[in-house]
C-alpha positions as CSV (number, residue, x, y, z in Angstrom):
1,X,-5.4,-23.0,-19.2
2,X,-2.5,-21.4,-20.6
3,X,-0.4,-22.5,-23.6
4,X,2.6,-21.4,-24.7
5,X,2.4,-19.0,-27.7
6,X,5.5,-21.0,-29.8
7,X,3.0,-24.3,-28.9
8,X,0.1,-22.5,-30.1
9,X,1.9,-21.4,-33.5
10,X,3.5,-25.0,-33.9
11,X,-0.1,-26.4,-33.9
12,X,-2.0,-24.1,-35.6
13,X,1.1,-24.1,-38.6
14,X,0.8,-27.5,-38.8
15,X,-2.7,-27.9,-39.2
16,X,-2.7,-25.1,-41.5
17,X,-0.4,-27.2,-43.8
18,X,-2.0,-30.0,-43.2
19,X,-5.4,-28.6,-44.1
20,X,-4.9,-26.2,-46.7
21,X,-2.0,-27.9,-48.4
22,X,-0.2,-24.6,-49.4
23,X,3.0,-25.2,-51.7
24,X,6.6,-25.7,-49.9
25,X,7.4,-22.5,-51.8
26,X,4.7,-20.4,-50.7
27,X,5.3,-21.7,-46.8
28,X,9.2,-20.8,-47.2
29,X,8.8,-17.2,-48.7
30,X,5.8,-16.6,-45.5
31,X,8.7,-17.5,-42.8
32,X,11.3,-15.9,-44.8
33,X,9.2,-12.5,-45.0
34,X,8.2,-12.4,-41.8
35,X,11.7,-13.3,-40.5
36,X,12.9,-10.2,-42.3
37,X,10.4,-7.8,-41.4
38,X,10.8,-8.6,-38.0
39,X,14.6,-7.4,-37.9
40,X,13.0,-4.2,-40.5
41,X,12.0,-0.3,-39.9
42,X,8.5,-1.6,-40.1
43,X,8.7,-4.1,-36.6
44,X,7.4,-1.3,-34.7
45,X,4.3,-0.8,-36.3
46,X,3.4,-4.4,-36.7
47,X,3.9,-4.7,-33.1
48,X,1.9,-1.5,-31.9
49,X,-0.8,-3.4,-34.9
50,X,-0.8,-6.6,-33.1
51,X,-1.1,-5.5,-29.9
């Protein structure tokens, strides 16, 4: 079975936030810092990490 990755990351957000209950704040500044770093000097190493 595959699933799409952005599927994959819609669910396991959600249940995240549904589970954990993390503060609006603390969700915003994750997607804002990782929206930024991806577009930073440092997406090269976080991809070579990940992969």
């Amino acid at each position: 079975m595959q699933v799409p990755l952005w599927l994959a990351l819609i669910v396991v957000g959600y249940l995240g936030c549904k589970l954990f209950r993390p503060p609006i704040w603390l969700v915003a500044l994750l997607l804002l810092g990782g929206y930024l770093l991806a577009d930073s000097l440092f997406a090269p190493v976080v991809d070579t990490a990940v992969k």
